[in-house]
N, C-alpha and C positions, 0 to 999 in steps of 0.2 A: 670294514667292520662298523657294524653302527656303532651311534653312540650309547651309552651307558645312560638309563632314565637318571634322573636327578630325584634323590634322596627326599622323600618326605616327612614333616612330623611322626605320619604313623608307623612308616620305617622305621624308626628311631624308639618308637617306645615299643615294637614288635621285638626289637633286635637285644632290647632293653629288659623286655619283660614286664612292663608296667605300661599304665593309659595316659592318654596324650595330654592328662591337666597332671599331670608330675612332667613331664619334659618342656610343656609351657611354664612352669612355674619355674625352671632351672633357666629358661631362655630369659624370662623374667626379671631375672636376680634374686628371686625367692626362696635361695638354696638352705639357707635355715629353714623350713617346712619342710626339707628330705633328707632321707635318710642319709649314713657315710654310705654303705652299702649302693643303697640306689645311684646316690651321686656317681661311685666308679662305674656303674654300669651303663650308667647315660651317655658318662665321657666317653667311655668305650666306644659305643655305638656310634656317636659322633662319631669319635673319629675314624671308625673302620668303615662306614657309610661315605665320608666326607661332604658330610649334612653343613646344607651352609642354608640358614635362617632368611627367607624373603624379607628384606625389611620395609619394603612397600607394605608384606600385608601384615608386619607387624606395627609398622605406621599409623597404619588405619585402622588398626581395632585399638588404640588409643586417641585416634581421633588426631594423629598427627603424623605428617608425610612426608618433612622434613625437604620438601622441597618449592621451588622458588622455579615458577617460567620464565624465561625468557624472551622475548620479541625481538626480533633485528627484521629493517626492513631490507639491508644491501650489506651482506656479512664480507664483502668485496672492499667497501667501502674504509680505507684505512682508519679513520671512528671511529667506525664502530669495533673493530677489531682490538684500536688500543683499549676504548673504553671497556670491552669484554675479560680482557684480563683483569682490571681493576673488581670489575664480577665476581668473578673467581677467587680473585684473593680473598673477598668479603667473605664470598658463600662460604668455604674453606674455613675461616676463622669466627664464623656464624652457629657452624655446622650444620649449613644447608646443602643440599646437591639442585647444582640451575641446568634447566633442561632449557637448552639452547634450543628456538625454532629459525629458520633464516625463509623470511617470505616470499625471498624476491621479488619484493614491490610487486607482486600478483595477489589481487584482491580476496580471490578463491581462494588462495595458501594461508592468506591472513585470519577468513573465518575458518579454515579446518584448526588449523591452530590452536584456535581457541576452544574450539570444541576438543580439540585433542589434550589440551593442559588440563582442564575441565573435567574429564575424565579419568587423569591421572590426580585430582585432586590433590592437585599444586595448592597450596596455603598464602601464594602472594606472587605478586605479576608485574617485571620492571620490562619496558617497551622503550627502548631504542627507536624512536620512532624518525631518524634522518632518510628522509626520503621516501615518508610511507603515506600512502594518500589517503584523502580526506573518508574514501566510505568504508578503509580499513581501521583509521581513529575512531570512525562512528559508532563499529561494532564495538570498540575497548569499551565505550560509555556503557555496553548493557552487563558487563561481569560485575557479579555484586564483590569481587576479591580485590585486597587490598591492592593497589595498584601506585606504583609511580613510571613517571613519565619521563626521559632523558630527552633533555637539548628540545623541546618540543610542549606545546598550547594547545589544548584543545580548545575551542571558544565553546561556554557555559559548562564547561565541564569540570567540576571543584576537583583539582585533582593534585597530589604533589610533584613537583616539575622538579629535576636536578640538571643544572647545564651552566655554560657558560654565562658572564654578565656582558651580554653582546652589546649593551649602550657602551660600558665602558674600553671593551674590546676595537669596537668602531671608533669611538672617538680618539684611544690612541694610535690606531693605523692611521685615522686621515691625517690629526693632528702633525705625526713624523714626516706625512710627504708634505706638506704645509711649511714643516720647520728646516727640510730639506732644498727648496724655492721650488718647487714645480708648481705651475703656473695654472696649469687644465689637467682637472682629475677624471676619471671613468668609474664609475661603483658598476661593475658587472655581478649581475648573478643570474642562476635560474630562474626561471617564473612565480611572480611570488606566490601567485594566489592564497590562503589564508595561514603561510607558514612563518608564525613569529619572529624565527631565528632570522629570517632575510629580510623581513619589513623592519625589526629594531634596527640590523645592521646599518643599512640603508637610512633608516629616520635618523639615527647620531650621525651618519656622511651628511647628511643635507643642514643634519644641526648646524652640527662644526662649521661649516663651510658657508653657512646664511652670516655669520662674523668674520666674511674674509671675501669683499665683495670684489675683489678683485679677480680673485680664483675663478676659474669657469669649472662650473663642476656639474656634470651631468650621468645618467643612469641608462642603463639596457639588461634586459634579460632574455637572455641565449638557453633556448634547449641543449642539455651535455651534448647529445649527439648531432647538432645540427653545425657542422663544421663548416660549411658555406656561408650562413649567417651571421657566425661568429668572424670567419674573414671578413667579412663586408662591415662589420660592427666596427674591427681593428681599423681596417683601411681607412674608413671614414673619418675616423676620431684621429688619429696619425693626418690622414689629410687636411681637416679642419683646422689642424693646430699645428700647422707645420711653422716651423722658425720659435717655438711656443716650448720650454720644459712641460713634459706631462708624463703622466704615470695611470697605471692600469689597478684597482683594487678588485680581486677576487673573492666571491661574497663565500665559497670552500675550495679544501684542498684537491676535490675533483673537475671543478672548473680551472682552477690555476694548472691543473694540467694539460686541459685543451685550449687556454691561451698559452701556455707554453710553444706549444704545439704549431699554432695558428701563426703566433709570428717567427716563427721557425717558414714557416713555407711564405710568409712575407716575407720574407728576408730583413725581419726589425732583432735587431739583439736587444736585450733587457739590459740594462745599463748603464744603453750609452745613446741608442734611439729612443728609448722609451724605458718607463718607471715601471715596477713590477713587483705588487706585495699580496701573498696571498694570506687567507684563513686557513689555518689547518699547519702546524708543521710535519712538513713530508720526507722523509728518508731523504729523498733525492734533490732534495732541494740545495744542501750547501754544493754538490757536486754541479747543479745546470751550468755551466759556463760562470757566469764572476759569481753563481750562488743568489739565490732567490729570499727576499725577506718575506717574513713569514710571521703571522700571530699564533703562537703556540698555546692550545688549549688543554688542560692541564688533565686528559682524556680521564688518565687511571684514578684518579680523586673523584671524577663523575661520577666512574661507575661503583669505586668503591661504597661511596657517599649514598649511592642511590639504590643500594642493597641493605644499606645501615637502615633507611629510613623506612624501608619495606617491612624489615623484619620489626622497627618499632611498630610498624600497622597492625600487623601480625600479631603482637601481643599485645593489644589493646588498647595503644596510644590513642588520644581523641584530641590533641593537640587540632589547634587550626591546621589547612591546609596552606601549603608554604612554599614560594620557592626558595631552591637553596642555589647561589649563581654564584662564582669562582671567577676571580680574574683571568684574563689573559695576559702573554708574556710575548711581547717583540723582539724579534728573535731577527738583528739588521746585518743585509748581506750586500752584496753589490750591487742588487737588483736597486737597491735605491740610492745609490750613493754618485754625488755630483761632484 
């Protein structure tokens, strides 16, 4: 059986008996301008129709649409996921609706996107931008819509940023394997090329540790998917410093799962051959064997924080542009304990 057309205004005032500027004018709230009379018969209609009111297109004949985009570059990505709820909660208590897009870090998905938001005449645009590359950031710089930015810089682009305070984040990771006695540290991350969040991480590792000239402390950056390189990475730093306390710092929580990984197939337990604290706290972390230490980033406050700050754009704040950065919270498991 097909289905049933869907109910339209003129429906409603055929069924009614009157014209479509008396049945806008009840959808309105302009129900003083009609009659008792008319009023039962509209309800009527409604309801025997089960007329239910487009609020997109009643959005936009007031010039308001009640809704807020979304950007994720890797909705896989545990982040971005926690930070999505905090989203939600906002929009919810905003009374926005977030049209969630997930790009898959593919450049093409990233401009449809935005053409597609653009379209839907979204009123303001928060980007999740972990993991989303440079010529997809490039297009965020041409929408003239409010925008903030999550965990993520664009360079010359005045924009509002909500994310972590990754100096102070880094400084107390190294600081605890410092205070722990490990001896030779490793700041692993991915590649940095112009992505903020890994180059502060990394600039407060090298801070710290330029005040502890004893410590041998050095850097690499592994592609997530290149699992060869990343053995070779382990094996070498484990062979360098053999008879030596030393410890592995993971610059996120999807890297600290493929050195998990890694020295799992080296045969190095975390623990007790080697130190092991990552960025990100991950479900499965207290479970890995003695429990993996961990910087817990305070996701849901991100993303709540950074729907708050949209919707002041939206209504016509002109405040500076700002960041807004949130501690981190060390969260210490076996992985580091001596």
């Amino acid at each position: 059986m097909a289905n049933k057309a869907r109910a339209t205004i003129s429906d409603v005032a055929k069924a009614a008996k009157t014209g479509k500027t008396s049945v806008s004018r009840y959808l309105n709230g302009e129900k003083h301008l009609l009659s008792d009379a008319l009023l039962a018969r509209i309800e009527q209609a409604i309801a025997e129709l089960d007329y239910r009111p487009s609020l997109m297109a009643r959005g936009l004949k007031r010039g308001r649409t009640r809704l807020i985009g979304l950007i994720i570059a890797d909705i896989t990505n545990p982040y971005s996921v926690h930070v999505l709820s905090g989203i939600e909660a906002a929009c919810r208590e905003q009374g926005f609706t977030p049209l969630v897009c997930n790009t898959n870090n593919e450049v093409d998905q990233e401009l449809h996107y935005l053409d597609l938001l653009r379209s839907y005449q979204v009123e303001g645009i928060v980007v999740n931008a972990v993991g989303m590359r440079e010529e997809g950031l490039n297009r965020l710089q041409q929408s003239a819509l409010p925008m903030v930015l999550i965990d993520r810089k664009i360079p010359q682009f005045a924009c509002d940023v909500v994310g972590l305070d990754n100096v102070q984040a880094a400084t107390t990771a190294t600081e605890h394997l410092i205070q722990q006695g490990f001896e030779a540290l490793l700041f692993l991350s991915e590649p940095l090329g112009t992505v903020n969040t890994r180059r502060e991480r990394l600039g407060a590792f090298q801070t710290t540790l330029a005040r502890y000239p004893d410590i041998s402390a050095s850097n690499r950056e592994v592609s997530l998917n290149d699992g060869a390189r990343l053995d070779e990475v382990l094996r070498q730093f484990h062979y360098d410093n053999r008879g030596r306390c030393k410890a592995v710092i993971c610059a996120n929580g999807a890297l600290t799962l493929q050195v998990a990984r890694s020295l799992r197939r080296l045969g190095l337990n975390w623990g007790s051959d080697i130190g092991l604290l990552g960025f990100d706290e991950l479900e499965w972390a207290e479970l890995a064997g003695v429990g993996i230490t961990t910087l817990k980033q305070p996701t849901w406050q991100i993303g709540y924080a950074a729907v708050e700050q949209v919707v002041r754009r939206i209504n016509g704040s002109r405040e500076p542009v700002r960041d807004q950065l949130f501690s981190g919270e060390l969260i210490v498991r076996g992985s580091t304990g001596r």
